[in-house]
C-alpha positions in Angstrom: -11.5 2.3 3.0 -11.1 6.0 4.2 -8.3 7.9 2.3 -6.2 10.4 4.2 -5.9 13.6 2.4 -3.0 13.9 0.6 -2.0 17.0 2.0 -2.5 15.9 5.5 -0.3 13.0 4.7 2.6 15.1 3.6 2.3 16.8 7.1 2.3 14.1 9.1 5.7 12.4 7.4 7.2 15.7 7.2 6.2 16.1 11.0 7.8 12.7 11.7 10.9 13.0 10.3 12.2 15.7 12.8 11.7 14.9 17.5 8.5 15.9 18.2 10.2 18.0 21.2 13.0 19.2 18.7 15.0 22.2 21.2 17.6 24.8 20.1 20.9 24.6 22.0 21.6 28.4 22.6 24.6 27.8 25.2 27.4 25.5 25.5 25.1 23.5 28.3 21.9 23.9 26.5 18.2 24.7 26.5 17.8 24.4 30.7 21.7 25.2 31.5 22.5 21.6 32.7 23.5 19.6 29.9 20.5 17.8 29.4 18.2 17.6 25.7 14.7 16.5 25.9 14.9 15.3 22.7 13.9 12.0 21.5 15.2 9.4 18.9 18.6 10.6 18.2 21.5 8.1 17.3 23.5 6.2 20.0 26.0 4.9 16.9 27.9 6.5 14.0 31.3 6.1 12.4 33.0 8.4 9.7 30.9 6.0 7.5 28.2 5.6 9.1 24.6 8.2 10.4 27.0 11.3 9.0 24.6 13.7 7.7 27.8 16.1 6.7 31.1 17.0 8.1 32.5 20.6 7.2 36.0 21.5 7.3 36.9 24.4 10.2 40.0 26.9 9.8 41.5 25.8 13.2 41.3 24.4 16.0 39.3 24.9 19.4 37.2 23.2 22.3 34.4 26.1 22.3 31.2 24.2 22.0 28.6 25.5 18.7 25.0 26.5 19.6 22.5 26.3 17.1 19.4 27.8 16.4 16.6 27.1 14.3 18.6 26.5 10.7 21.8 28.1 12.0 24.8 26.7 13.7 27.1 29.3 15.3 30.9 28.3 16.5 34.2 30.3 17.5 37.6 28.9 15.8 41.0 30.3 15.2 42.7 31.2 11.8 46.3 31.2 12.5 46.3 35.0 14.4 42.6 35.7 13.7 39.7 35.0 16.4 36.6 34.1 14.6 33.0 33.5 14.8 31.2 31.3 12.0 27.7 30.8 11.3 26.6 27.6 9.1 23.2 26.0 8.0 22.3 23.1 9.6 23.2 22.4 5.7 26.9 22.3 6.6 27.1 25.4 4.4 28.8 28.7 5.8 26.6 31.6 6.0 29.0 34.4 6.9 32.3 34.5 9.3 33.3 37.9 11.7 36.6 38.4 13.2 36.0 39.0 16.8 39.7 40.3 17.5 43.3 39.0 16.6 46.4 37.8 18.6 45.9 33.9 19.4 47.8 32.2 22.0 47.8 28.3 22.6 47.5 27.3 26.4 49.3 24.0 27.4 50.1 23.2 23.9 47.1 21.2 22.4 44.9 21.8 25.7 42.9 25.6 25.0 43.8 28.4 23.1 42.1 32.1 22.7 38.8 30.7 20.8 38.1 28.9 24.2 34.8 30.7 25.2 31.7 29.2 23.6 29.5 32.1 21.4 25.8 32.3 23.1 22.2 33.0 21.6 18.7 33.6 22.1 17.3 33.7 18.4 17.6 36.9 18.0 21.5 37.8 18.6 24.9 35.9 18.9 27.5 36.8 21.3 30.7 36.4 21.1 33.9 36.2 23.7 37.1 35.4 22.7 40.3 35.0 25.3 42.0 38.0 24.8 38.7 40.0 26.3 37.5 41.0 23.0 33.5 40.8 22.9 30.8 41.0 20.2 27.4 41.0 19.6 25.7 40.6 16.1 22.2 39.6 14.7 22.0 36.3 13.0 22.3 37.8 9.6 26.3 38.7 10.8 25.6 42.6 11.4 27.6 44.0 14.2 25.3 45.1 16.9 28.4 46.3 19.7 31.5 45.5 20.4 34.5 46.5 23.2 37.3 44.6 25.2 37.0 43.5 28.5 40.2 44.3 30.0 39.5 47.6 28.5 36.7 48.0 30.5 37.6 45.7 33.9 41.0 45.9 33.8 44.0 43.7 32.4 43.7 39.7 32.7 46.3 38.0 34.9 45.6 34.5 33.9 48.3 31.8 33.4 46.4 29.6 31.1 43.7 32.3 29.4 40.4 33.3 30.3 38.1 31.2 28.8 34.9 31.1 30.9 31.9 31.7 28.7 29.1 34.2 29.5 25.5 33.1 30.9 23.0 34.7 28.8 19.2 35.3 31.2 16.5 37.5 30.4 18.4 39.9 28.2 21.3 40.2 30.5 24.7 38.9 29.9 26.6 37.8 33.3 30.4 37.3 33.0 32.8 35.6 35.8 36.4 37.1 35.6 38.0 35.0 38.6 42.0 36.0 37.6 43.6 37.4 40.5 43.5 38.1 43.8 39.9 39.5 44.7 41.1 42.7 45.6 38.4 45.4 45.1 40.8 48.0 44.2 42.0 45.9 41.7 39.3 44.3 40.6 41.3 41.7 39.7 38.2 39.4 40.4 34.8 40.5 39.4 31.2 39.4 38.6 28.9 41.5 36.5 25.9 41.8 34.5 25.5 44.0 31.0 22.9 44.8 28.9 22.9 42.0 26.4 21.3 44.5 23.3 23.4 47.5 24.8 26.5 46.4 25.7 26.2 48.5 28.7 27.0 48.0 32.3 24.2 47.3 34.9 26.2 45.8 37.7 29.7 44.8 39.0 30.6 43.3 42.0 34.1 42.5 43.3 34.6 39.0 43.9 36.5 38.3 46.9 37.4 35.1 48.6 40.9 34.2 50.6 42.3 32.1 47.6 45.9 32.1 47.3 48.6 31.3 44.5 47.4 29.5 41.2 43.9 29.5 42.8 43.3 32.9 42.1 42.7 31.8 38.8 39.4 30.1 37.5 39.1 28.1 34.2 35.2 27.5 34.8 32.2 29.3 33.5 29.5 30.9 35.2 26.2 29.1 35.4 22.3 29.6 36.3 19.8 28.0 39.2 16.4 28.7 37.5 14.0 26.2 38.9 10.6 28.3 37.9 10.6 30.0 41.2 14.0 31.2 42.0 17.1 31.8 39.8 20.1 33.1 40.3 23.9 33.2 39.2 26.5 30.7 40.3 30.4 31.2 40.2 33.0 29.0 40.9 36.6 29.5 41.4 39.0 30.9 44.1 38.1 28.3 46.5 34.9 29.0 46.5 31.0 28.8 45.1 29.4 32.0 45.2 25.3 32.6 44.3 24.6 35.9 43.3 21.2 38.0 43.5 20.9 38.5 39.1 19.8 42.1 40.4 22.4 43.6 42.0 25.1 40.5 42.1 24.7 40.5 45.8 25.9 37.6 47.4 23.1 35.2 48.5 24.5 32.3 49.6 28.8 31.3 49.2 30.2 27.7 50.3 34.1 27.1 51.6 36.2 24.4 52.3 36.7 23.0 48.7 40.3 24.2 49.5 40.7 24.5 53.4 43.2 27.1 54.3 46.3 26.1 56.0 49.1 23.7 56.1 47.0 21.0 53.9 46.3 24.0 51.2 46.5 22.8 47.3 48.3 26.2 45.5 47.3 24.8 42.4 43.7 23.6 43.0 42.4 25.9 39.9 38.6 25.0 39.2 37.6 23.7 35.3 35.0 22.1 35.9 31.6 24.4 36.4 28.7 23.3 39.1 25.8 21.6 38.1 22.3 22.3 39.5 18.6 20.9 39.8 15.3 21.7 41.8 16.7 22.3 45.4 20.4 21.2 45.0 24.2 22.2 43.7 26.8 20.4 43.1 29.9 21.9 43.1 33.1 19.8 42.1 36.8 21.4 42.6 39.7 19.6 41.2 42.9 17.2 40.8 41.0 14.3 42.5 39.8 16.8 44.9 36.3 16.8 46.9 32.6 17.3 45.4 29.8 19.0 47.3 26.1 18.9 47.2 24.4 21.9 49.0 21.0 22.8 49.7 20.0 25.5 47.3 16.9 27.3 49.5 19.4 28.7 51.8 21.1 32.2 52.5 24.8 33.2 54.3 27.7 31.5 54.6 27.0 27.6 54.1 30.7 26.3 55.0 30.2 23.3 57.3 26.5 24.1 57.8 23.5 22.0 57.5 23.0 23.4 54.1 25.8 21.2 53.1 23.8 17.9 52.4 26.9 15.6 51.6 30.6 15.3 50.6 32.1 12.9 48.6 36.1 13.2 49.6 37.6 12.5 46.4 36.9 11.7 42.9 35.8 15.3 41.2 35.5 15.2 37.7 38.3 17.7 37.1 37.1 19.1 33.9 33.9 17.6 32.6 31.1 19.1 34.3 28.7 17.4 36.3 25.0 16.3 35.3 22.0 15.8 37.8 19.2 13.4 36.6 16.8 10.9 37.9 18.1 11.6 41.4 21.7 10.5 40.2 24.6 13.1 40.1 26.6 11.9 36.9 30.4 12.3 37.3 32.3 11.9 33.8 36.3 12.1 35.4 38.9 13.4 33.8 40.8 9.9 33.4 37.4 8.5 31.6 36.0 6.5 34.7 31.9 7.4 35.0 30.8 8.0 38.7 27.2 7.9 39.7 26.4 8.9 43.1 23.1 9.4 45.1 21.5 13.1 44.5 20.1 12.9 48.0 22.9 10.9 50.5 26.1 11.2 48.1 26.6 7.1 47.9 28.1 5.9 46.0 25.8 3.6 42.7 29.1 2.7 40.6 32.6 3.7 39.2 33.3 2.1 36.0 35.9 3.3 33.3 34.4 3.8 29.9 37.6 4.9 27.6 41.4 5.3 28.8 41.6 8.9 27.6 41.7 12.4 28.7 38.2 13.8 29.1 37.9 17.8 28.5 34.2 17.9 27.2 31.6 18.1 28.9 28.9 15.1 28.8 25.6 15.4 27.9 22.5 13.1 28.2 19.2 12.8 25.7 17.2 10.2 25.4 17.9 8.0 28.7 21.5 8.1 27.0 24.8 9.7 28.3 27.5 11.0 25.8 30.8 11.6 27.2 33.9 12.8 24.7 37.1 12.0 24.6 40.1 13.8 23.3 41.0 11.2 21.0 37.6 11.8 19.4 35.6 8.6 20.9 32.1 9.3 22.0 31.3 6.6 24.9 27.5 6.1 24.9 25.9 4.9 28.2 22.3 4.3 29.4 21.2 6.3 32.4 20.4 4.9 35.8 22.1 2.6 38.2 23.4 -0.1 36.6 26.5 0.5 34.4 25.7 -0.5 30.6 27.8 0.5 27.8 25.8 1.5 24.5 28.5 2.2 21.9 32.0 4.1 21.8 32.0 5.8 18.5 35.4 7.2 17.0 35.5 9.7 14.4 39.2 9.7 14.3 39.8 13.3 15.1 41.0 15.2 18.4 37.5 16.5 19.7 37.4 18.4 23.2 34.3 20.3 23.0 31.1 19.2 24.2 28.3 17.3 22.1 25.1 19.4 21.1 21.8 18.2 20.3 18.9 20.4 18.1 16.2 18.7 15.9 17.5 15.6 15.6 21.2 15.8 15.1 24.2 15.5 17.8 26.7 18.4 16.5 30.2 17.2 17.3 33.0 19.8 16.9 36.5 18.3 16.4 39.5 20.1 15.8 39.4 19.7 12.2 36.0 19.9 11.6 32.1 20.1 12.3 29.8 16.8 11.7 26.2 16.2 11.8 25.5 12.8 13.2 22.0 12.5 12.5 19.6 8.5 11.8 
């Protein structure tokens, strides 16, 4: 009989024991910006008793979403005044804690407060935003690289609920989306731009400047990338409007209307939450409070409101708050109200609308493994398969008010509740 190598041996079940496509989740949507883990193997079910590999107490609450990278976990939380950031081990053991800046304020009672804004990394720093416009970068051992304020630097935030859009971080560039007042360039009270993500410097601003009127001046929804190999480039989403910017110069390439027509119809409170969603050749771009979703052709240039570059609309049903996923040639829908819609990538029809769990949704979902995960603020974790028939997995319930979204690296789904930080891992 041929003997394998003891050596070899020891390889192969320490190789086993981890995905063989194990990724690390350096944004608050992930390795590819669109919610989606190529991992394999991870668990579907889990109870406070049940595939808990740890769960670590935090110091306060908040719906920022951890990233995690190689053996570290990085999350921002509140401690009473103080706005922190807090690296673990994927041990469950804290490695150091910065204060970013001071001065919390609560939005909407339970809903958001000033630890809103997920931290970023690439492996090599972490980054930092925190609601009141304070802004850090460190290395991964905790040493402070920069630091300023943002309203220092692009003038004061006019927000009703807080800014808490969080950064995009692309090919050593940080691009930030302050969408909090009226787009005037002289005020800049709305304004895209690009810094050096090792400097802290400025490369580019650009004022951001729509016809949005009232509470709509105001956007709750982060900025995200289009990066299909070929062509990439920023997306922004609020003040009626979805705007794609050259990453160069934040030149406008392409911006869509009519997610809030003007006139006697207008919505004055139609803020956008929810961020777009995009895949090979297509955006979706949802808006809010029932309101319409769009899908537009991304290979196109100008002003795409009512053109051909709009390739469907579905009239109603937006998620709200969750943003959307596109897989499979299905656009995945998790509404605020818990109902899962799955539409048609190509024609917008309707697959099916089913309701998974009778709770508010604020987290975004996130799919691994032919599996979706959608979060509830109660703390339940709704597992569905992917595709076109509706088929409930599991609904998991830690027990414990949870509004960030679910990460996945090396095995483990990192769920951040208000109370704490678990590991679910087989």
């Amino acid at each position: 009989m041929l003997r394998m190598p003891i050596v070899l041996l020891m390889t192969l079940v320490a190789f086993g024991s981890v995905p063989l496509r194990a990724e690390n989740w350096g944004s608050w949507r992930g390795p590819r910006s669109n919610g989606i883990s190529a991992e394999k193997g991870l668990p579907t079910t889990w109870s406070p008793e049940e595939n808990v590999a740890w769960r670590t107490e935090l110091p306060g609450p908040s719906g920022a979403t951890p990233v995690v990278w190689g053996e570290q976990i990085f999350l921002t939380s509140v401690d009473e005044a103080d706005l922190l950031l807090i690296c673990f081990g994927t041990n469950g053991k804290e490695q150091w804690r910065r204060k970013i800046g001071e001065g919390n304020q609560n939005a909407r009672g339970d809903e958001g407060n000033s630890a809103s804004p997920s931290p970023l990394t690439d492996g090599k720093h972490v980054w930092s935003l925190m609601g009141t416009g304070d802004f850090a970068c460190f290395t991964l051992s905790g040493d402070l690289v920069w630091e300023f304020n943002l309203q220092d630097r692009f003038g004061k935030f006019n927000i009703q609920f807080g800014m808490s859009s969080t950064p995009v971080y692309h090919d050593g560039r940080l691009y930030l989306q302050l969408i909090h007042g009226d787009g005037n360039p002289a005020t800049e009270e709305a304004v895209v731009a690009a810094i050096d993500a090792v400097t802290g410097e400025d490369i580019w601003r650009s004022a951001r400047v729509t016809g949005a009127a009232k509470e709509n001046e105001h956007s709750y929804s982060s900025p995200m990338l289009y990066d299909d190999g070929e062509t990439a480039f920023l997306l922004t989403h609020g003040g009626d409007y979805t705007i794609a910017h050259e990453l160069d110069s934040g030149k406008e390439r392409w911006r869509l209307g009519g997610l809030n027509p003007q006139g006697a119809a207008y919505h004055p409170t139609l803020r956008f939450v929810a961020s777009p969603a995009a895949a090979k050749g297509i955006v979706i771009c949802p808006t809010a409070k029932n309101g319409p979703v769009f899908a537009v052709s991304s290979f196109v240039t100008g002003d795409l409101t009512g053109s051909s570059a709009v390739k469907w609309v579905r009239e109603m049903n937006t998620p709200d708050v969750p943003s959307p996923i596109i897989d499979g040639g299905l656009v995945y829908l998790c509404r605020e109200n818990g109902f899962m819609l799955v539409l048609d990538q190509e024609t917008g029809e309707e697959v099916y609308m089913e309701r998974t769990h009778s709770h508010r949704h604020r987290a975004s979902p996130i799919l691994a493994d032919g599996h979706l995960y959608l979060t509830a603020r109660d703390g339940t974790v709704s597992v569905l398969k992917t595709g076109r028939k509706f088929e409930m997995v599991a609904q998991n319930k830690l027990g414990e008010s949870m509004s960030s979204s679910p990460v996945v690296s090396s095995g483990t789904i990192y769920l951040r509740t208000f109370d704490a930080l678990w590991a679910i891992r087989k």
